[in-house]
Phi, psi and omega in degrees: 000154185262146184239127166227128183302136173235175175323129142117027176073001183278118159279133177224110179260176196328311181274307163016278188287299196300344171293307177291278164357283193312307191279029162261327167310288204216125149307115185247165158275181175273351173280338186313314167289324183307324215268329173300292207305332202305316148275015142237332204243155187244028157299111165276192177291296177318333180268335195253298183296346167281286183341303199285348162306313198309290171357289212286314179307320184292350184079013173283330187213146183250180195234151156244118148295114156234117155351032210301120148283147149098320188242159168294151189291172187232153153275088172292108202252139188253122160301158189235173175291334175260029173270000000 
């Protein structure tokens, strides 16, 4: 993957960028995006869900806790405007 330095010290690689694409379309969860990324991409869960922490630290993307009976709660994820 290629790493490119942005303002504030954030390195942004290839999957980055494309986890912010997707979620420009639609707010998904992080398996949503796996299950997207999966055929295009040679990624996993363990590779997506730290990013989208980062993502998230940089203020590029927010996070919705929801809420499940019966199921694990799901994280739902927003692109921001400066994502």
């Amino acid at each position: 993957m290629i790493d490119k330095k942005i303002e504030g010290g954030t390195f942004m690689n290839s999957l980055s960028y494309a986890i912010l694409a997707i979620l420009t379309r639609k707010s998904q969860t992080g398996y949503e995006l796996g299950k997207q990324l999966e055929t295009l991409w040679a990624s996993k869960l363990s590779q997506i869900y730290p990013l989208l922490s980062r993502l998230e630290k940089k203020g590029l993307v927010t996070s919705e806790h929801i809420l499940q009976t019966g199921k694990p709660n799901k994280i739902k994820y927003h692109i921001t405007e400066t994502g």
